[in-house]
C-alpha positions as CSV (number, residue, x, y, z in Angstrom):
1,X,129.5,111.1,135.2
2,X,131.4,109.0,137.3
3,X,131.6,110.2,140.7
4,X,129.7,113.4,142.5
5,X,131.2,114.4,146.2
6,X,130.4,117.4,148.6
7,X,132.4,118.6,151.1
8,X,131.1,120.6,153.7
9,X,133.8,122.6,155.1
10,X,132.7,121.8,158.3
11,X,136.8,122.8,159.5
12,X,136.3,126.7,158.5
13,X,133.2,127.0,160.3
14,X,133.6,124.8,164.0
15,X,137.4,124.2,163.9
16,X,136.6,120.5,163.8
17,X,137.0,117.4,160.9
18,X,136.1,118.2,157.5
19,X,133.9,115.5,156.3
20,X,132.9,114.6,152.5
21,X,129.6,112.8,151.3
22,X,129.2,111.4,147.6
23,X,128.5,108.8,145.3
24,X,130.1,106.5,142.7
25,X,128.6,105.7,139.3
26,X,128.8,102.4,137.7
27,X,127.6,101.9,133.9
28,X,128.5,98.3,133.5
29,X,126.8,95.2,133.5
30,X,127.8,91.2,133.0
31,X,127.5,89.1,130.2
32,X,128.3,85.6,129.0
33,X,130.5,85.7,126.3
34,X,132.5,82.5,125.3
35,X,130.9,80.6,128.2
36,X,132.7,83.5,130.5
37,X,131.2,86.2,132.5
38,X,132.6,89.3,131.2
39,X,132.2,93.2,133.0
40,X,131.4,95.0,130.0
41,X,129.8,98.6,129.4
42,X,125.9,99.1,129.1
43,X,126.0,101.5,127.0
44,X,123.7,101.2,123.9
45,X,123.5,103.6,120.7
46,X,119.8,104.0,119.3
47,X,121.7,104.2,116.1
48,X,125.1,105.0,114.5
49,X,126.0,108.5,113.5
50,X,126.6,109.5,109.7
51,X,130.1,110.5,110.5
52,X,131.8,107.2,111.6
53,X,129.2,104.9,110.7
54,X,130.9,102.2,109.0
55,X,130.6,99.8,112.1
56,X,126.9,100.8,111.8
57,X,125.2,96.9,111.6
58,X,122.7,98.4,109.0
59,X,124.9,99.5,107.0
60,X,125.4,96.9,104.0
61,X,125.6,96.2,100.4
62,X,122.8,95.2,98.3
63,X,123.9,93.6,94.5
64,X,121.8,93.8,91.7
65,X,122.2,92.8,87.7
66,X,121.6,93.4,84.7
67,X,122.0,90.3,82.3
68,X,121.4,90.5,78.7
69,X,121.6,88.2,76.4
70,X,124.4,87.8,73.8
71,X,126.0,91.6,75.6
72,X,127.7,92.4,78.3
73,X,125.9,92.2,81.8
74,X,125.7,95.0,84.2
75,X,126.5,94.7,87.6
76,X,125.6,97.7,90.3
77,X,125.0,97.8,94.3
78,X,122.9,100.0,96.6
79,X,124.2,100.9,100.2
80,X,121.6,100.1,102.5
81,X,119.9,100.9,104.9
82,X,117.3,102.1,102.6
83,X,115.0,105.1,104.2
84,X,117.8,105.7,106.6
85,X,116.5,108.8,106.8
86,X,113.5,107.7,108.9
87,X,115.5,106.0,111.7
88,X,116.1,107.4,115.1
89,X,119.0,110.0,116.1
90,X,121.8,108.7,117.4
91,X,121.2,108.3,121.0
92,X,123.8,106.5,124.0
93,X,121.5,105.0,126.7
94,X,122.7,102.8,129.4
95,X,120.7,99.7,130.4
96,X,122.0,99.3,134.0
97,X,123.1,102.2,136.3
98,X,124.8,101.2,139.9
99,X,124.7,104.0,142.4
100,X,126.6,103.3,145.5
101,X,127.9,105.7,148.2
102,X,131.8,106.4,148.7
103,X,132.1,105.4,151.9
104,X,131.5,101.5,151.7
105,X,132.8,98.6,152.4
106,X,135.4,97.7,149.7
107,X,136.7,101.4,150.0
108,X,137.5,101.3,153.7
109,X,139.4,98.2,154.1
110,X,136.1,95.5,153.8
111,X,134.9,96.7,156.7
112,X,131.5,97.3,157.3
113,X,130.5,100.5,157.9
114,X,127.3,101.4,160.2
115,X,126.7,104.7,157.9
116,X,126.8,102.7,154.5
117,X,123.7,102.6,152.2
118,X,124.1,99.8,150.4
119,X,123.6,100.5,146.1
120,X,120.5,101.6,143.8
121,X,120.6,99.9,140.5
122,X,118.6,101.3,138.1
123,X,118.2,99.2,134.6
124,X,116.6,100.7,131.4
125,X,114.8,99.3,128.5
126,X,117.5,100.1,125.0
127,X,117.5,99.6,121.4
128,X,119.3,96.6,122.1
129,X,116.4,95.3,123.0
130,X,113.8,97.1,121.0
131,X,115.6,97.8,117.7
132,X,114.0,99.6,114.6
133,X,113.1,97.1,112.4
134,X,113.1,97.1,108.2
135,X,111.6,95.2,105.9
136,X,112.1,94.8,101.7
137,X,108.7,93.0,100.2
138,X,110.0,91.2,97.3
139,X,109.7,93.2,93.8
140,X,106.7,92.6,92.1
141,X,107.6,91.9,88.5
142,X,104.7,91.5,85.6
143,X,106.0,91.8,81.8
144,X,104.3,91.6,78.2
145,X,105.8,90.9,75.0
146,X,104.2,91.1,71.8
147,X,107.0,90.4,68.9
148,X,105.8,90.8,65.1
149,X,108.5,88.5,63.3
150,X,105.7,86.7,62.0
151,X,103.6,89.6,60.7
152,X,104.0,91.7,57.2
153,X,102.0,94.0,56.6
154,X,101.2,95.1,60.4
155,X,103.5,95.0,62.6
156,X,103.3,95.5,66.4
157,X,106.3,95.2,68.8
158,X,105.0,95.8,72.8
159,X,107.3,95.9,75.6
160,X,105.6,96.6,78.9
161,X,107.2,96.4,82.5
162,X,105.5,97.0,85.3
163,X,106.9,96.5,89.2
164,X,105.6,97.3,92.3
165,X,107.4,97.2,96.0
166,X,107.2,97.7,99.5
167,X,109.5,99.1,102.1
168,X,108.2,99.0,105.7
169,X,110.7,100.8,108.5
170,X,109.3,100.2,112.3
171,X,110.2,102.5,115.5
172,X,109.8,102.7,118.7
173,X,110.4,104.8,121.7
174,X,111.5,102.4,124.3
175,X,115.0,103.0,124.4
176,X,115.2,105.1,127.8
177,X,112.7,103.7,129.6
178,X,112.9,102.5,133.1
179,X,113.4,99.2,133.0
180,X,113.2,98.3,137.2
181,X,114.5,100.2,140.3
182,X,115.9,98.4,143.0
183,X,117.8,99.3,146.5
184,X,120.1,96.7,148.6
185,X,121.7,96.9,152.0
186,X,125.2,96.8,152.0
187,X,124.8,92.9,152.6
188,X,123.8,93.0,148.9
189,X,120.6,92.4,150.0
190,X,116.9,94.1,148.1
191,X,115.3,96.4,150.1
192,X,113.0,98.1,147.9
193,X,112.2,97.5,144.0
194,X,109.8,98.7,141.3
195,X,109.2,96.8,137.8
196,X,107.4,98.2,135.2
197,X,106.3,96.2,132.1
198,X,104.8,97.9,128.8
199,X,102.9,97.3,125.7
200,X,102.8,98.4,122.6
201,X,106.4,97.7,122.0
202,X,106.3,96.6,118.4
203,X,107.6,93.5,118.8
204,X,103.6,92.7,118.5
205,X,103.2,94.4,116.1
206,X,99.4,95.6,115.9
207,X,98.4,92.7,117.8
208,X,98.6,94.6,121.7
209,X,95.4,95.8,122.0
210,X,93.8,97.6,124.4
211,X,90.2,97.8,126.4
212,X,88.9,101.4,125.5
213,X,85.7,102.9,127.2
214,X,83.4,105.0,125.6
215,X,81.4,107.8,127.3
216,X,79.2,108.5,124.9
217,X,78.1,104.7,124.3
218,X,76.8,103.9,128.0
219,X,79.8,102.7,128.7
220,X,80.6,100.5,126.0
221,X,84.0,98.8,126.4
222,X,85.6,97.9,123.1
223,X,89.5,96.7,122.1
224,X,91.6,98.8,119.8
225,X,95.3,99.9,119.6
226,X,96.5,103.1,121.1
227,X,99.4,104.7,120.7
228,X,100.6,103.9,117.2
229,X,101.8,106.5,114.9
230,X,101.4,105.3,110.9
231,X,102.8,106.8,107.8
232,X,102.1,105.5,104.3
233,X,104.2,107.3,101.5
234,X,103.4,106.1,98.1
235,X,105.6,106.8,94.3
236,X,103.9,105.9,91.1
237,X,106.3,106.3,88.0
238,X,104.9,105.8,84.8
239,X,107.6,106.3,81.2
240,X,106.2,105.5,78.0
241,X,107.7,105.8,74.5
242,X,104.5,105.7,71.3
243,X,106.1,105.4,67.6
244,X,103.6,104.8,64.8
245,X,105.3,104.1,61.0
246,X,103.4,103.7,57.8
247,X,105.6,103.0,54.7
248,X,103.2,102.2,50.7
249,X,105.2,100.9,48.3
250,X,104.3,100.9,45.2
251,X,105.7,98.7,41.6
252,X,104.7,98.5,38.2
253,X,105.0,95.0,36.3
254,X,105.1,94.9,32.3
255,X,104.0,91.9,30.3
256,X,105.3,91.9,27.1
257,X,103.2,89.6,24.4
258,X,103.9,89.8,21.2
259,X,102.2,93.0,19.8
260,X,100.9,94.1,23.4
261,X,102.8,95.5,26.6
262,X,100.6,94.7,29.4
263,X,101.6,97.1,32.8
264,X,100.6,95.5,36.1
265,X,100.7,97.9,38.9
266,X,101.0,96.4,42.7
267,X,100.8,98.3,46.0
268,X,102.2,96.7,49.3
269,X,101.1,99.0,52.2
270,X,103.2,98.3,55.6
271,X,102.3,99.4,59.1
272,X,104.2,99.5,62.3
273,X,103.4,100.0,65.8
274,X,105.9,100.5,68.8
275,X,105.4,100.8,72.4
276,X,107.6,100.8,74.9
277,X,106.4,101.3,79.0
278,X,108.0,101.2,81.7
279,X,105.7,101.7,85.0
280,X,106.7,101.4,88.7
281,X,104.9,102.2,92.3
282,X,106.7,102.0,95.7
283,X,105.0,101.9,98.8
284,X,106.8,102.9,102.2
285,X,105.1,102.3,105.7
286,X,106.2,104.4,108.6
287,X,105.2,103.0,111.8
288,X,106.1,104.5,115.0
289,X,105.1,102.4,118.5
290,X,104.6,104.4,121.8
291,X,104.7,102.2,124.6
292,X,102.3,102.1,127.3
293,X,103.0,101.5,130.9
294,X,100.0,99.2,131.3
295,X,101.7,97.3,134.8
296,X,104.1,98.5,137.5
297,X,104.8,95.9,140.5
298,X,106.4,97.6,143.8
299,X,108.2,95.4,146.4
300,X,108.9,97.1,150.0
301,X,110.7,95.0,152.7
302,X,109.4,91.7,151.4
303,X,105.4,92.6,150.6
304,X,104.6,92.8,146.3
305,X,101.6,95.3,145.4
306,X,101.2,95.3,141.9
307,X,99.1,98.1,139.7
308,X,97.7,97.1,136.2
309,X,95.4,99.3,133.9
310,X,92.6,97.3,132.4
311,X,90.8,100.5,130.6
312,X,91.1,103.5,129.0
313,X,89.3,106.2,128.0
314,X,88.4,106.1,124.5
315,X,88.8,109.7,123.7
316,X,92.1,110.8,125.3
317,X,93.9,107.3,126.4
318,X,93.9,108.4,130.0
319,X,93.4,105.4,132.4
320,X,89.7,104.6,133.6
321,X,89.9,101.5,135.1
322,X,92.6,100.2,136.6
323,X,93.1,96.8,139.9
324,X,95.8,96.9,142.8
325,X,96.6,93.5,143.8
326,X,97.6,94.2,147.5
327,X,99.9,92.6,149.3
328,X,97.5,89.9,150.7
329,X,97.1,88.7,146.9
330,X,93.6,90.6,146.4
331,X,92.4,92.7,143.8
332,X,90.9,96.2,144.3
333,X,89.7,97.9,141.4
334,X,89.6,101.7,140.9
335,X,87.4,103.5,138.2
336,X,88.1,107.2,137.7
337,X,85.0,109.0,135.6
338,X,86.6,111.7,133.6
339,X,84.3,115.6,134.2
340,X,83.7,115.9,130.0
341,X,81.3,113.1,130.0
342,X,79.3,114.9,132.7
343,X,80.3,118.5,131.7
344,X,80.2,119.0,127.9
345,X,82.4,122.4,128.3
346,X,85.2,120.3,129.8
347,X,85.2,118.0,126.7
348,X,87.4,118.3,123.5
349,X,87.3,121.4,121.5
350,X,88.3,119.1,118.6
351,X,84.7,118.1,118.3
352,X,83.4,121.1,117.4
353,X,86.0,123.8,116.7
354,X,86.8,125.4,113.0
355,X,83.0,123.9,112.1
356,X,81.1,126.1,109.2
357,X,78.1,127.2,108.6
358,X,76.2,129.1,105.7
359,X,72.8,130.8,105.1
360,X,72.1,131.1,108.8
361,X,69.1,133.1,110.1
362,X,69.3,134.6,113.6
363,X,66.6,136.6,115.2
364,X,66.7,138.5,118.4
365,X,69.7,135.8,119.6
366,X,68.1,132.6,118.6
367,X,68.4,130.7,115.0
368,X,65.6,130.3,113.6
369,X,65.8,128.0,110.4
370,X,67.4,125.5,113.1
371,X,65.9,122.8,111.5
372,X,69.1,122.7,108.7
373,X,71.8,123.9,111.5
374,X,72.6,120.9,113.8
375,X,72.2,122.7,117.4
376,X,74.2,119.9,119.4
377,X,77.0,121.3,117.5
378,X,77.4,124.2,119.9
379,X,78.4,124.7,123.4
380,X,78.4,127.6,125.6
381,X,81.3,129.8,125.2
382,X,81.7,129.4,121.7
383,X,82.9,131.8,119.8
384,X,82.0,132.6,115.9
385,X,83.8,134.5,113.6
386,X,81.4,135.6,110.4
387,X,82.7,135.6,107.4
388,X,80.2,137.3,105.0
389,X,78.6,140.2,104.6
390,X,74.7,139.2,106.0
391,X,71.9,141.9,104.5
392,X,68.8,142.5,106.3
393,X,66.7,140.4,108.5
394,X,64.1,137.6,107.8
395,X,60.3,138.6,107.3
396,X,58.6,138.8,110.6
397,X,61.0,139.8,112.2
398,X,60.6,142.5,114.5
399,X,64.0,142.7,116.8
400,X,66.6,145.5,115.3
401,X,68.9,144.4,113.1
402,X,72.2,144.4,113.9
403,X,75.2,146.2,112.5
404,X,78.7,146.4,112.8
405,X,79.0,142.8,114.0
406,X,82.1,140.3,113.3
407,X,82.3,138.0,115.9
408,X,79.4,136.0,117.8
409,X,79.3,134.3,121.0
410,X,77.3,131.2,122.6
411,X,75.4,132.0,126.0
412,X,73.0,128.6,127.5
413,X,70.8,130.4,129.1
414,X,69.7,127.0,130.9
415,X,73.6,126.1,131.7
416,X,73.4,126.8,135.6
417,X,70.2,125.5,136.1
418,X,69.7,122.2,134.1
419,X,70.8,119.0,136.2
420,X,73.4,116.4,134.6
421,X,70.8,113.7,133.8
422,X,68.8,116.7,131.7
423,X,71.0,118.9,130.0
424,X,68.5,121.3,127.6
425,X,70.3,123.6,126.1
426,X,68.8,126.8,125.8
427,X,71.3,128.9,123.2
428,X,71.5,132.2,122.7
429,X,73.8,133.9,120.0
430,X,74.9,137.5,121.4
431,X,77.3,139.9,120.0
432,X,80.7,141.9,122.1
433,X,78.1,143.9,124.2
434,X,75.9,141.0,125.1
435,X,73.2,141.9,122.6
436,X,70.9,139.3,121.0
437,X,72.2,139.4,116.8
438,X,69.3,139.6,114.5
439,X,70.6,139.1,110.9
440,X,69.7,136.8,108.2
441,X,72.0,134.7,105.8
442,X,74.9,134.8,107.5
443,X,78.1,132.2,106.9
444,X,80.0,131.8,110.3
445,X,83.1,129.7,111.8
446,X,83.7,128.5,115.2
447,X,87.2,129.9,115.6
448,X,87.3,128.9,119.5
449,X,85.5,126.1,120.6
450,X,83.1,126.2,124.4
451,X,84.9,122.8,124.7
452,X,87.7,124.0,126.4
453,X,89.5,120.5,126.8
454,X,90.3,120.2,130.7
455,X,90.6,116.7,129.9
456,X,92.2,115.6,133.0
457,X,90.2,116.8,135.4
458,X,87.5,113.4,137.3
459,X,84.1,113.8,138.2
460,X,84.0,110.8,140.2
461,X,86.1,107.7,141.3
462,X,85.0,104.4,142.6
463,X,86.7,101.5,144.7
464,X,85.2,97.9,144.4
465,X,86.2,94.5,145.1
466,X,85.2,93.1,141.9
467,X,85.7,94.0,138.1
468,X,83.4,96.8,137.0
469,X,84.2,96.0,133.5
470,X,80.8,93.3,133.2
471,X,79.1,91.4,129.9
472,X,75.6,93.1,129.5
473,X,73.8,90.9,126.7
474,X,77.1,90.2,125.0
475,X,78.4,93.3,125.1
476,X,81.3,94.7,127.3
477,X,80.2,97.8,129.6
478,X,81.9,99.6,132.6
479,X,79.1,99.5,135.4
480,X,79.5,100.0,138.7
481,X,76.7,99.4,140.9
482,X,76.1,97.2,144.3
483,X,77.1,94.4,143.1
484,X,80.6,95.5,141.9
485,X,81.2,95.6,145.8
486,X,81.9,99.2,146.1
487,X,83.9,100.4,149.1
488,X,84.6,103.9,148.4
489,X,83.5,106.3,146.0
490,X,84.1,109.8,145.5
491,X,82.4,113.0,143.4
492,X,83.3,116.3,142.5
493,X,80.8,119.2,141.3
494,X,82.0,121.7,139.3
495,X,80.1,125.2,138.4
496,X,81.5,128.3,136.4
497,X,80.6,130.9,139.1
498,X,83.4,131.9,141.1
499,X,84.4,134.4,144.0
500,X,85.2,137.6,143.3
501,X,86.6,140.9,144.8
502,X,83.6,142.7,146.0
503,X,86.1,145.8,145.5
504,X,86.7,144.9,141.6
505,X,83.0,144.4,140.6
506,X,80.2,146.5,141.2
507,X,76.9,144.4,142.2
508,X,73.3,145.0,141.6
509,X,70.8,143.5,144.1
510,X,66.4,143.7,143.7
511,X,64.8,144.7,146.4
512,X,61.9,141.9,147.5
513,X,59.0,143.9,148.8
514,X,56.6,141.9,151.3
515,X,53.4,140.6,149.1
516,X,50.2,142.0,151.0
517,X,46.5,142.1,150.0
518,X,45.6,143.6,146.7
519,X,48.9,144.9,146.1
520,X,48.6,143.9,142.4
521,X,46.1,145.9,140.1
522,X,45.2,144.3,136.7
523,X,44.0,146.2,134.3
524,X,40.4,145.9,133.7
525,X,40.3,144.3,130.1
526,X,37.1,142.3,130.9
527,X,34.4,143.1,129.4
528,X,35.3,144.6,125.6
529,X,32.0,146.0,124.9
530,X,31.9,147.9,127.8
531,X,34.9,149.6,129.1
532,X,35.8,149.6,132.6
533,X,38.5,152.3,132.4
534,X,39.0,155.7,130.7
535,X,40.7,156.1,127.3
536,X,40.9,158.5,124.7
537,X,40.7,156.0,121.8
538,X,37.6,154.8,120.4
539,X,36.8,151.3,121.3
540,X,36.8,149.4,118.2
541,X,36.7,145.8,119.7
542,X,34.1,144.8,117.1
543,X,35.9,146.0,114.3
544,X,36.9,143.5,111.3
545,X,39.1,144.0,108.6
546,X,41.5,147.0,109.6
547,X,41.7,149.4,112.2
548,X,41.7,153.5,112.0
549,X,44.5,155.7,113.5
550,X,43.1,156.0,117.5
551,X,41.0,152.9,118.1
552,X,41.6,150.7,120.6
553,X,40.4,147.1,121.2
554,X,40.3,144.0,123.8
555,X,40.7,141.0,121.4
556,X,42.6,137.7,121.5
557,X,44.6,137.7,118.7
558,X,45.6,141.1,116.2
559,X,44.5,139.1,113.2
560,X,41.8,140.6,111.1
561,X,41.7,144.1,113.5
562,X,44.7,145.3,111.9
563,X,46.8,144.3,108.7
564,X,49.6,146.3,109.3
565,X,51.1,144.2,111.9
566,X,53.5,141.8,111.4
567,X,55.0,140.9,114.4
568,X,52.1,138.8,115.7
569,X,50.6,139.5,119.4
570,X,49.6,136.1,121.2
571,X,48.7,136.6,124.3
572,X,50.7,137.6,127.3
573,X,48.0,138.0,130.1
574,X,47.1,134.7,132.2
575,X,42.8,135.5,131.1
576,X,43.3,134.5,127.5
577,X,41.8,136.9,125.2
578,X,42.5,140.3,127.4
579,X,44.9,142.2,125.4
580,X,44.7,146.0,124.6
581,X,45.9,146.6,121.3
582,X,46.3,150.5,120.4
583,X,46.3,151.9,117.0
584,X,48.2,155.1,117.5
585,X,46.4,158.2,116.9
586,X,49.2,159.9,114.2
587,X,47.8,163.4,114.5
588,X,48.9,166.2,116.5
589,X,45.0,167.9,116.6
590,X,43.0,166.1,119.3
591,X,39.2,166.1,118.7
592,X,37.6,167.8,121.3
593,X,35.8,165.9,124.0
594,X,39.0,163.1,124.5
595,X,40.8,162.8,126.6
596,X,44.3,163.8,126.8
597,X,47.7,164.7,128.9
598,X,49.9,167.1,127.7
599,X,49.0,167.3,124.1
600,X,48.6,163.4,123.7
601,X,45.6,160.7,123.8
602,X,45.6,159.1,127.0
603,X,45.4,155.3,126.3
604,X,44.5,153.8,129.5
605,X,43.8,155.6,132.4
606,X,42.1,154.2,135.9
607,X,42.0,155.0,139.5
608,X,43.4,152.5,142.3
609,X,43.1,152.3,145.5
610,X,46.1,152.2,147.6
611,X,46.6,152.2,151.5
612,X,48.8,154.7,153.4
613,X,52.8,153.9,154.3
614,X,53.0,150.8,151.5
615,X,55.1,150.8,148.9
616,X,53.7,150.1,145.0
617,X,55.3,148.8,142.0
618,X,53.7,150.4,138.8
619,X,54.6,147.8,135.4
620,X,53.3,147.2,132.2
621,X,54.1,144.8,129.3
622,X,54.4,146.4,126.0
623,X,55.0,145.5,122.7
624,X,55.4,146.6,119.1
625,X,53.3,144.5,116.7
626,X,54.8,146.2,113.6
627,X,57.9,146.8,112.3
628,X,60.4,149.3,114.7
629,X,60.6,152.1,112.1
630,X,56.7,152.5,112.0
């Protein structure tokens, strides 16, 4: 593009001057060539198409040989690049771009104009610069010879070759990037300017490093390298030719003596042994830099702030800590928490997602052979897909089993109400319709992860005056405290509950009634010997080893009153030892002299005492002690 203009047809509209507004674009620069400045283009190609590419600087001819003795030698060549295939497309950058409006000076006869915005010159980073870079280790050539011309009766003749090379091919994405940014008046004159430097280049190689934080080491601060892509691609050839000969030869001498003929016999047995093995491995490195924008310096009307990153987050590279050095040459540094290292849901599903598990035992929503499942594992709003068929339920279990069930998910139970220094989980496992699963054996996989990777979202963000990056007994950490010199600091809370449309959702509220005197009743369970309330059972709170079909008894504990239960029955009352545990009469005759409602055994029955105009809450805590279907 060269030039853009608008006219605005200003004549149509008001019967007065058109006028037309635009810009001019420059793509050359100036270099020294021959001791001469020379205008020539900017343009830059990342690389040389396929078509056309014999003015392609890569592209050249590699000679090899084959010399043998007392023959003729062989002579062959190899077009390189080698691996072309692993260079960049061909792409045309431009390293400087000059913007400057129509309507300037040199256009209108050199006269200055009071309208005239001076030029923008925009310069970008190319493969000039950065190119891609090859390299050729040297062949690695190891041979063995083993020639039998001094053996007879065994003979072994070995040849063995065996090579080994490297080809390394570097890249980088620089070419593109914004070099600087700078405006001038039409005195030629800067105005305004940016400057942005990067790392991670590749001319360094693996040598720029970076400062990487840690959330989940205190802080830690440790150097590494970010933002390099490696490939290692590796051919091992191996030919190998095995012939094994075994040749007996056999002769008969005669002696002749006078009246005796004498036969000698003589066997020669000969052995041969022939290898020939070729083998040959070839190692290729692909290493591709991304650069980082680690410092951008801004000049406006004569005063320089400059920005540099000093830390990053360990996890996803985002920038933690970075210092501003204003315009009156002093640092400020600004730390930026990110929310996962506060809010586990926030974090990376990647830490946790497609994870498997076999032979797991759930019952009524929790697991309960947790002991070999690693809880920490989970988060809230996980969801498991099961991938067996699980049969039954553990013993002692008395929660329904459940049927029908494919998919799990995670509720904590404790996720709203635990603070961030105390995170408890308290994990439940429910089903679609929110029901606790009870089955045992079962092989799962966390198909979508609780960790729902909001990874740029801050928790908190800090200003001091002085480095928060300190040494804490030879160790790096990020700390900011008082005596970083804070001057501004910043935190966000976040919660999962959100408004909704009182119109969209039905809600349920409880009704608090006003505590009074003696509003609560307890049962009287006291005194086991003596009942203090009516019942049609017989009391049976003495009773050891089983129980009979309508007994009753105040006890502690269900052990050694009935051996049918096996659900337990610790005590839910606050007097320990006050339970009433029933033995169901079975029958539908009632023995005469109990008593009974409607055809049944009344189990409890007892009179209270209530005042006029109050309102009463009747509730009771029951529980099955043996298994549902009895």
């Amino acid at each position: 593009m060269k030039r853009v203009t608008i006219k605005d047809n200003w004549n149509k509209m008001t019967k007065q001057f058109d006028s037309d507004y635009g810009q001019d674009y420059d793509y050359t620069t100036t270099e020294k060539i021959n001791d001469k400045d020379e205008i020539i283009s900017s343009g830059v190609a990342s690389y040389e198409p396929g078509i056309g590419g014999e003015e392609n600087p890569f592209r050249e001819i590699l000679q090899f040989s084959d010399r043998l003795p007392m023959a003729t030698s062989i002579f062959g060549a190899v077009e390189m690049p080698i691996l072309e295939g692993l260079y960049p497309s061909p792409v045309v950058g431009y390293s400087k771009v000059t913007v400057r409006s129509i309507h300037r000076k040199e256009i209108h006869d050199n006269l200055t104009l009071k309208s005239a915005i001076g030029k923008q010159v925009t310069r970008y980073n190319t493969a000039r610069e950065y190119p891609s870079v090859s390299v050729i280790s040297p062949m690695d050539k190891r041979e063995y010879h083993k020639d039998p011309f001094f053996s007879v009766f065994y003979k072994e003749a070995i040849d063995r070759l065996t090579i080994s090379q490297g080809f390394l091919v570097e890249t980088n994405d620089m070419h593109g990037k914004i070099q600087s940014q700078e405006a001038y008046n039409e005195k030629n004159e800067l105005v305004t300017g940016s400057y942005h430097h990067y790392i991670n280049t590749g001319k360094n190689g693996l040598n720029d490093k970076v400062d990487f934080v840690y959330g989940s080491q205190s802080g830690t601060v440790r150097k590494g390298n970010m933002g390099i892509d490696m490939e290692l691609m590796t051919d091992v050839r191996q030919f190998e030719v095995n012939s094994n000969g075994f040749n007996l030869q056999i002769q008969i001498d005669l002696l002749f003596l006078a009246y005796l003929t004498i036969p000698i016999p003589t066997i020669y047995p000969f052995k041969s042994v022939a290898q020939n093995r070729y083998r040959a491995a070839t190692c290729t490195k692909l290493i591709n830099y991304h650069a980082i924008e680690d410092e951008i310096t801004i000049i406006d009307k004569g005063s320089t702030v400059s920005t540099k990153t000093i830390a990053y987050d360990s996890e996803t590279g985002n920038p933690i800590v970075s210092a501003t050095v204003n315009e009156f040459d002093k640092s400020v540094y600004n730390v930026s928490y990110p929310a996962y290292w506060a809010y586990s849901g926030i974090g990376l599903a990647c830490q946790n997602i497609n994870r498997q598990f076999t032979g797991v035992d759930f019952n009524n929503g929790k697991i309960i052979n947790s002991n070999d499942v690693e809880m920490a594992t989970f988060e809230s709003g996980d969801e498991l897909y099961i991938t067996n068929e699980p049969m039954g339920k553990s013993d002692g279990v008395c929660a329904p089993e459940s049927e029908n069930v494919d998919k799990l998910w995670v509720l904590d139970k404790a996720k709203n109400t635990t603070s961030l220094t105390n995170n408890a989980k308290d994990l439940f496992f429910i089903d679609r319709n929110g029901t606790p699963f009870t089955k045992k054996g079962v092989d799962f996989r966390i198909i979508r992860s609780g960790k729902r990777n909001n990874l740029d979202l801050t928790v908190s963000a800090a200003t001091s005056l002085i480095n928060p990056i300190q040494t804490v007994n030879g160790e790096s950490k990020l700390k900011v405290t008082s005596e970083t010199k804070v001057i501004n600091a910043a935190a966000i809370d976040y919660k999962e509950k959100w408004q909704v449309d009182d119109d969209a959702f039905t809600r349920y509220s409880l009704k608090e009634l006003p505590q009074q005197a003696n509003l609560i009743k307890n049962g009287d369970f006291e005194d086991a010997s003596n009942l203090q309330f009516e019942t049609g059972y017989t009391n049976a709170s003495s009773t050891q080893g089983g129980s009979s079909p309508g007994q009753i008894a105040i006890r502690k504990t269900i052990n050694g009153w009935n051996s049918s239960s096996t659900c337990g029955g610790d005590d839910h009352t606050s007097i320990v030892g006050k339970m009433l545990y029933v033995d169901g009469w079975n029958s539908n005759s009632i023995p005469s002299g109990k008593l009974s409602l409607n055809g049944y055994l009344v189990v409890w029955k007892q009179t209270v005492n209530i005042q006029p105009h109050t309102s009463y809450l009747l509730s009771v805590w029951i529980k099955n002690i043996v298994e549902p279907n009895r």
